[in-house]
GUNUKOL-752494 format. One record per atom (N, C-alpha, C, CB): residue in three letters; atom name; x, z, y. Coordinates in steps of 0.1 Angstrom, whole numbers, plus 5000, padded with zeros to 4 digits. Glycine has a CB too. Example, Ala and Ser with C-alpha at 12.3 -4.5 7.8 and 13.67 -1.06 7.14 Angstrom:
! residues 2
('ALA', 'N', (5132, 5078, 4943)) ('ALA', 'CA', (5123, 5078, 4955)) ('ALA', 'C', (5132, 5078, 4967)) ('ALA', 'CB', (5113, 5090, 4955)) ('SER', 'N', (5128, 5071, 4978)) ('SER', 'CA', (5137, 5071, 4989)) ('SER', 'C', (5129, 5079, 5000)) ('SER', 'CB', (5141, 5057, 4994)) 
***
This chain:
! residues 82
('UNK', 'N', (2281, 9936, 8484)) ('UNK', 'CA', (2280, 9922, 8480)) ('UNK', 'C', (2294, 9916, 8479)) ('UNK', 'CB', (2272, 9914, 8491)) ('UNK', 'N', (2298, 9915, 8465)) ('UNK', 'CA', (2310, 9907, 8466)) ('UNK', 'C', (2313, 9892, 8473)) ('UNK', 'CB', (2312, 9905, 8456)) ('UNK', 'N', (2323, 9892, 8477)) ('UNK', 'CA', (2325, 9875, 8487)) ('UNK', 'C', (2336, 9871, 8473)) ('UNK', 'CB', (2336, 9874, 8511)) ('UNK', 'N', (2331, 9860, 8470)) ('UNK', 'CA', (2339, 9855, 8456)) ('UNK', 'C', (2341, 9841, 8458)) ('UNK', 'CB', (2330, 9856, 8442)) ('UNK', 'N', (2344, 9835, 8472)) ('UNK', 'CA', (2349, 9825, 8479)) ('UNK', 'C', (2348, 9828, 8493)) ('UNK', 'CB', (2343, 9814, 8475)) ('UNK', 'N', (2363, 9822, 8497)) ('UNK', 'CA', (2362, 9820, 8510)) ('UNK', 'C', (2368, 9804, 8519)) ('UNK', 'CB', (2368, 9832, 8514)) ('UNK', 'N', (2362, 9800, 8523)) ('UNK', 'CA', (2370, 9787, 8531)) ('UNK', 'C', (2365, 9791, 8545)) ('UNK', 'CB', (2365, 9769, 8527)) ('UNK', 'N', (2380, 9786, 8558)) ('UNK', 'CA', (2378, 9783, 8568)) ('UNK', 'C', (2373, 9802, 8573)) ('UNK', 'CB', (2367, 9770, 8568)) ('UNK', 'N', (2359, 9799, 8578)) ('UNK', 'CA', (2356, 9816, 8589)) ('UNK', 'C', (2344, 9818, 8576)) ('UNK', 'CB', (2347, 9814, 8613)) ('UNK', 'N', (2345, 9809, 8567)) ('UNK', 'CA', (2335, 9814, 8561)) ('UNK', 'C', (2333, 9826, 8545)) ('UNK', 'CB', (2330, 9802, 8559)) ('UNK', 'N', (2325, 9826, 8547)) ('UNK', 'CA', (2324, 9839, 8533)) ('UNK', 'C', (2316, 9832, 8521)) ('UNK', 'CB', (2312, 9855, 8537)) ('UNK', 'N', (2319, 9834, 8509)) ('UNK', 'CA', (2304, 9829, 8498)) ('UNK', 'C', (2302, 9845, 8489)) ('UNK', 'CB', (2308, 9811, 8482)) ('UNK', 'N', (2291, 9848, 8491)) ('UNK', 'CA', (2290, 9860, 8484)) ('UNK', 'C', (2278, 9861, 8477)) ('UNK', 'CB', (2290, 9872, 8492)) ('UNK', 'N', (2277, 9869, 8466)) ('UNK', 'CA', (2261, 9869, 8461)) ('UNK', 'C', (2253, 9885, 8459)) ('UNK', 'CB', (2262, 9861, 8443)) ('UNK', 'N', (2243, 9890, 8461)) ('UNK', 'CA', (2240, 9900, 8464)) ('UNK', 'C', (2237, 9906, 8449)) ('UNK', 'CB', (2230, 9898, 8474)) ('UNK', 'N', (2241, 9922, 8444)) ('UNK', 'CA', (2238, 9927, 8437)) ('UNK', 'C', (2223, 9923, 8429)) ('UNK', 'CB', (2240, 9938, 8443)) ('UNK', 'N', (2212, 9923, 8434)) ('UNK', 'CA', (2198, 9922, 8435)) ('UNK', 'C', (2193, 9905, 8432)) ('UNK', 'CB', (2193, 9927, 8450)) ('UNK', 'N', (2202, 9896, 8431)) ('UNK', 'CA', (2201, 9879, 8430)) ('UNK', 'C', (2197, 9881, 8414)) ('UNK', 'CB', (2218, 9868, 8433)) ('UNK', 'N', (2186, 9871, 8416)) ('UNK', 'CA', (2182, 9866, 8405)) ('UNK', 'C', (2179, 9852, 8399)) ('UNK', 'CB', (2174, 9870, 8404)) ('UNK', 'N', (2177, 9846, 8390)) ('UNK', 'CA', (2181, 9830, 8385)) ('UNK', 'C', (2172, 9827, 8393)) ('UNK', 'CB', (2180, 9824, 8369)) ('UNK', 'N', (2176, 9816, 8397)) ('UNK', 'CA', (2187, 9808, 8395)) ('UNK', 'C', (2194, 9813, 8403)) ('UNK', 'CB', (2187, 9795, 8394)) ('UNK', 'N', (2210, 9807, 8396)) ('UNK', 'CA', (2219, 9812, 8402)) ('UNK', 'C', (2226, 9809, 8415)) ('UNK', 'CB', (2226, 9812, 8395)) ('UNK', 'N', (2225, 9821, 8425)) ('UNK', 'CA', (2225, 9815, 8442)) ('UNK', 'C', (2241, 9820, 8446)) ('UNK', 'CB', (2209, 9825, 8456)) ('UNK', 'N', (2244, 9817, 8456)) ('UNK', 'CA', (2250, 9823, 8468)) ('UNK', 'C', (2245, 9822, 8480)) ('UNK', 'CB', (2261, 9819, 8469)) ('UNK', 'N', (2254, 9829, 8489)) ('UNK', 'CA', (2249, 9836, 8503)) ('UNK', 'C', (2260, 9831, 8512)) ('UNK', 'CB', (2247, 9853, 8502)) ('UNK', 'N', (2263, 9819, 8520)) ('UNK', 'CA', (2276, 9814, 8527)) ('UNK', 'C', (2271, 9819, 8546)) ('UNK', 'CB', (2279, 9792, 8525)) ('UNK', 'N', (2282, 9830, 8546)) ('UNK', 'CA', (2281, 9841, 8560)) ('UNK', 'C', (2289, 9832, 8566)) ('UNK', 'CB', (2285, 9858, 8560)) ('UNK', 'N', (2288, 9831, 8577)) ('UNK', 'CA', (2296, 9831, 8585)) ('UNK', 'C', (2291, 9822, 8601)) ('UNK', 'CB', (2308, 9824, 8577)) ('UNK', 'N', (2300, 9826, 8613)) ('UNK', 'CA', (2298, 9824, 8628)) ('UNK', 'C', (2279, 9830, 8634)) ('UNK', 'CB', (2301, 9804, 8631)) ('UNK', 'N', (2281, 9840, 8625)) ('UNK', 'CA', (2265, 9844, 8625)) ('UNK', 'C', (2251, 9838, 8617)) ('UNK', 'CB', (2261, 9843, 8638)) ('UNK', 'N', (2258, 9830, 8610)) ('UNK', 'CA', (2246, 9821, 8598)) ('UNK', 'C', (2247, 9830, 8591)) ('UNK', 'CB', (2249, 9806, 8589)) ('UNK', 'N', (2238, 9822, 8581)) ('UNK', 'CA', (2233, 9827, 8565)) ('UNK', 'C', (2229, 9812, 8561)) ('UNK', 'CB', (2218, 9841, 8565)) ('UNK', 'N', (2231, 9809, 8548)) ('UNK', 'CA', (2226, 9798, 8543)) ('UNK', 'C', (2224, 9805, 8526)) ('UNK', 'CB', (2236, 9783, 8547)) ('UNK', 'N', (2213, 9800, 8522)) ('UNK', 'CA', (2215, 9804, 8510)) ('UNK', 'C', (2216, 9791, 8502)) ('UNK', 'CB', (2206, 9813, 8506)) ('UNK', 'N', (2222, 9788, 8488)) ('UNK', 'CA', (2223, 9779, 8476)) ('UNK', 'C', (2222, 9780, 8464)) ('UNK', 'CB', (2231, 9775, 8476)) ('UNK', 'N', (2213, 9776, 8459)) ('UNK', 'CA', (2209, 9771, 8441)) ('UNK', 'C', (2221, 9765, 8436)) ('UNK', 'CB', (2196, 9758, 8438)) ('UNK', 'N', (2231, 9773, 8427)) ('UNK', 'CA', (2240, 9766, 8418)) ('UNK', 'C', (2233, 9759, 8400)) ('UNK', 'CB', (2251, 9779, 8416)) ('UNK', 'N', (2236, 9744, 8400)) ('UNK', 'CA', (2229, 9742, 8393)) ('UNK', 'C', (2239, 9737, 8381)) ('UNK', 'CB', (2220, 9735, 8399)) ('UNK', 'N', (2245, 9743, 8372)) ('UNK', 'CA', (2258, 9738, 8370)) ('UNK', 'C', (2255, 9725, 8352)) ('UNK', 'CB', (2271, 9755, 8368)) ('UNK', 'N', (2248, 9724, 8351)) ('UNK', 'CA', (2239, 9714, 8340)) ('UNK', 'C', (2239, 9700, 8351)) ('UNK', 'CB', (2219, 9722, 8336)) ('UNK', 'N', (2235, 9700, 8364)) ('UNK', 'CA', (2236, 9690, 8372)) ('UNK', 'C', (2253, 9686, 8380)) ('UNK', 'CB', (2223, 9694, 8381)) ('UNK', 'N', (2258, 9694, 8379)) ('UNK', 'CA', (2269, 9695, 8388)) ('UNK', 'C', (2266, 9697, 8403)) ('UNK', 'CB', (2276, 9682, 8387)) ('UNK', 'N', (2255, 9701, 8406)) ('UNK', 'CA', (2250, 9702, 8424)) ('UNK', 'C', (2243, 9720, 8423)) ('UNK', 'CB', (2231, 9684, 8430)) ('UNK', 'N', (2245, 9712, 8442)) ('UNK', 'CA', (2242, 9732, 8445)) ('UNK', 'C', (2229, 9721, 8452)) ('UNK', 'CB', (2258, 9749, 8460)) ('UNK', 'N', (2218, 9728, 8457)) ('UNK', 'CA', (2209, 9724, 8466)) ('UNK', 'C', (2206, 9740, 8472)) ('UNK', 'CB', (2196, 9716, 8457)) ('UNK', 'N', (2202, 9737, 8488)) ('UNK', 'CA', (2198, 9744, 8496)) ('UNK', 'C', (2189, 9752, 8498)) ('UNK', 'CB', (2197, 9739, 8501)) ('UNK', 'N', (2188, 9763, 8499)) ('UNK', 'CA', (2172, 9773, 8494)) ('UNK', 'C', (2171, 9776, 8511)) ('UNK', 'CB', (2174, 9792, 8481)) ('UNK', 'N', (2177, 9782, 8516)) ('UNK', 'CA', (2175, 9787, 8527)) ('UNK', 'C', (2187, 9785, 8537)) ('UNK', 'CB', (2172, 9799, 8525)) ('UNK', 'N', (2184, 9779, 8551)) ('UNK', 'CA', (2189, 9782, 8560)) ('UNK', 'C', (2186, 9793, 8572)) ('UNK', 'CB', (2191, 9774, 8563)) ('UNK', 'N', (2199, 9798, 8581)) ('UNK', 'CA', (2194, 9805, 8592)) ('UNK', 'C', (2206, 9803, 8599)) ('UNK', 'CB', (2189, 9819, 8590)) ('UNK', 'N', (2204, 9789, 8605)) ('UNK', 'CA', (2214, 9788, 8614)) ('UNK', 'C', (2220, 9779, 8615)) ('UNK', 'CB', (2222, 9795, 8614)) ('UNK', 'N', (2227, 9774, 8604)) ('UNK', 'CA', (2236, 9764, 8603)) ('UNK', 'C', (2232, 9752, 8613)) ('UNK', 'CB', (2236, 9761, 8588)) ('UNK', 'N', (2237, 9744, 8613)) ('UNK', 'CA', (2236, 9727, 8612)) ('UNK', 'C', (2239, 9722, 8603)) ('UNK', 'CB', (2242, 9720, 8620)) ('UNK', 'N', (2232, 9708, 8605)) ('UNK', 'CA', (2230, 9702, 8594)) ('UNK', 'C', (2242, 9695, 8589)) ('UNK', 'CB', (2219, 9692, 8595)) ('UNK', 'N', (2250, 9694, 8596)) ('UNK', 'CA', (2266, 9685, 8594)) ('UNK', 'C', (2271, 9697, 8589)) ('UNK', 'CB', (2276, 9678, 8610)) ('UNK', 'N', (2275, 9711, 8594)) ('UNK', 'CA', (2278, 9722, 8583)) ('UNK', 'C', (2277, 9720, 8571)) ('UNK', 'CB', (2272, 9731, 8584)) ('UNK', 'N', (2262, 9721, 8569)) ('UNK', 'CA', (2257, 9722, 8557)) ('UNK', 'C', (2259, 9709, 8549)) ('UNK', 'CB', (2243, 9726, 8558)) ('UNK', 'N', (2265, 9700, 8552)) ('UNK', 'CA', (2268, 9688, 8540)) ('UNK', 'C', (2282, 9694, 8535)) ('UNK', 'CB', (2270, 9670, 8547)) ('UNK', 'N', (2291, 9697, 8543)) ('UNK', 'CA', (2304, 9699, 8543)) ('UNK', 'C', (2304, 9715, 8534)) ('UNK', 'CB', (2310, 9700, 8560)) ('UNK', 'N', (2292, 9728, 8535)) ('UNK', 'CA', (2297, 9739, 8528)) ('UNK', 'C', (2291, 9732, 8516)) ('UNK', 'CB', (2294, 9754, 8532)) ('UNK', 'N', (2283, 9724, 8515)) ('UNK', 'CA', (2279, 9719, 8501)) ('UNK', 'C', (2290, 9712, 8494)) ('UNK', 'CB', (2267, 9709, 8501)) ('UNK', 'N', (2299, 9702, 8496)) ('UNK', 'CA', (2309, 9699, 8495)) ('UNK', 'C', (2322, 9711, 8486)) ('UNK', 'CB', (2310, 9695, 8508)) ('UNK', 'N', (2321, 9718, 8493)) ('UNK', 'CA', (2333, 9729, 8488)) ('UNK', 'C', (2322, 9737, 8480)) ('UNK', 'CB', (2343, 9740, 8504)) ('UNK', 'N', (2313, 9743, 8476)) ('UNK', 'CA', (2308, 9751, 8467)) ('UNK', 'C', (2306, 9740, 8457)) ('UNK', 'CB', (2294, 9759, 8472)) ('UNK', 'N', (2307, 9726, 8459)) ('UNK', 'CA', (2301, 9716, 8441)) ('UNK', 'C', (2316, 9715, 8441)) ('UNK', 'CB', (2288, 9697, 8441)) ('UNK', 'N', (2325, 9716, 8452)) ('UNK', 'CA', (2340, 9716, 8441)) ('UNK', 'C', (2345, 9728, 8431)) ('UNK', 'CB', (2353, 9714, 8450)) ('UNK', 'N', (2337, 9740, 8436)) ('UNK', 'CA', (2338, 9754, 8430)) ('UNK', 'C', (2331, 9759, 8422)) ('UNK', 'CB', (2339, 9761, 8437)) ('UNK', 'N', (2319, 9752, 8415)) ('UNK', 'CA', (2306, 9754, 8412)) ('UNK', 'C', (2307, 9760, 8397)) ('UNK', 'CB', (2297, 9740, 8413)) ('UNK', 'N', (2318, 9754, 8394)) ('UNK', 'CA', (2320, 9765, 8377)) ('UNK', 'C', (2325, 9780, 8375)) ('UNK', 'CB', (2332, 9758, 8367)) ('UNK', 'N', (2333, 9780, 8387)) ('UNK', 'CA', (2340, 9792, 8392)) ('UNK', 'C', (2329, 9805, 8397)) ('UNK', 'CB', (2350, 9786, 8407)) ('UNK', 'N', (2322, 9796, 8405)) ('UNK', 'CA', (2309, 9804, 8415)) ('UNK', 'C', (2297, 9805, 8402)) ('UNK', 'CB', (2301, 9792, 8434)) ('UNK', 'N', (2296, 9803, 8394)) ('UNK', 'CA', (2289, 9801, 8379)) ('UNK', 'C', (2288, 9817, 8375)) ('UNK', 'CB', (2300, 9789, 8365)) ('UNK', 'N', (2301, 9810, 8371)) ('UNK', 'CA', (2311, 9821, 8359)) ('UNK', 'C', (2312, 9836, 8369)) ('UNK', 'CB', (2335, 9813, 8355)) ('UNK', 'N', (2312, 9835, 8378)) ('UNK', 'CA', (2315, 9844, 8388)) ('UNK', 'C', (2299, 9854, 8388)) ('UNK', 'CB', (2321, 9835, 8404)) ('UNK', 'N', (2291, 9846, 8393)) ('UNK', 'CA', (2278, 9847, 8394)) ('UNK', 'C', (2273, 9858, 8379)) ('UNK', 'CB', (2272, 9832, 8395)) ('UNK', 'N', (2277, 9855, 8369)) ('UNK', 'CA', (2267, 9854, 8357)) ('UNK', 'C', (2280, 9863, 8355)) ('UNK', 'CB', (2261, 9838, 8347)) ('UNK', 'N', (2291, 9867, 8355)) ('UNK', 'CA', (2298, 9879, 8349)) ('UNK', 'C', (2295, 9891, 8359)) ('UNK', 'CB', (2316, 9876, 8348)) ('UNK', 'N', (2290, 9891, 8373)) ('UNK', 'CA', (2289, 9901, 8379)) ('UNK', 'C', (2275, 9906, 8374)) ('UNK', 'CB', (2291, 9899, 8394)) ('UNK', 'N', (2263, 9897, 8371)) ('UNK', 'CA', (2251, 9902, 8367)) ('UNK', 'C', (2249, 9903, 8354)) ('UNK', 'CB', (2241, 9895, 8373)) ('UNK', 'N', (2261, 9902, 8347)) ('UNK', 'CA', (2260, 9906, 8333)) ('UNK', 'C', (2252, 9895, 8325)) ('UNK', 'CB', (2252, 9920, 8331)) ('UNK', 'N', (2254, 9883, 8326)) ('UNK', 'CA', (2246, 9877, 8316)) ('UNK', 'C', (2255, 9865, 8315)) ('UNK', 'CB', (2230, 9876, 8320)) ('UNK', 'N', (2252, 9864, 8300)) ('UNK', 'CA', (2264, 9854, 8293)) ('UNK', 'C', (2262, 9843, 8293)) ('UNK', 'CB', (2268, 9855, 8280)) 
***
C-alpha cells in the first residue's frame, strides 16, 4: 500500500484493491480512518472510522481537502484510470 501523504505521525495510503470512489486509508497511533475523495465537490467525507476522535478527525479532514487534487491524481494514476 503506497503512503502518498504524510503529516505529523500520520500516514495517508490507498490500498492496491480500492475501488470508486476514490478513498484513502489515514494510519496512524493505531487508528485507521477511512475517506471518500470527492474532488467535483472539493470535500473528502468519512467512510469509516476505527479509532480516531472526533476532534482528530476534523483536523485530518482539513489537511486531505487541502491535498485533495494531489490524493485524486495520485489515487487514479496508481489504479490506472484517467
Amino acid at each position: 500500500m503506497p503512503t502518498v501523504l504524510r503529516f505529523g505521525a500520520l500516514r495517508v495510503v490507498f490500498y492496491p484493491n480500492d475501488h470508486r470512489p476514490p478513498q484513502v486509508h489515514v494510519i496512524g497511533y493505531g487508528h485507521e480512518a477511512v475517506f471518500e475523495l470527492n474532488i467535483f465537490t472539493g470535500r473528502v467525507s468519512i467512510r469509516e472510522n476505527y479509532g480516531f476522535p472526533l476532534r482528530d478527525l476534523a483536523a485530518i479532514e482539513r489537511v486531505l481537502v487541502q491535498n485533495l487534487a494531489a490524493l485524486i491524481s495520485a489515487w487514479e494514476s496508481f489504479h490506472g484510470i484517467a
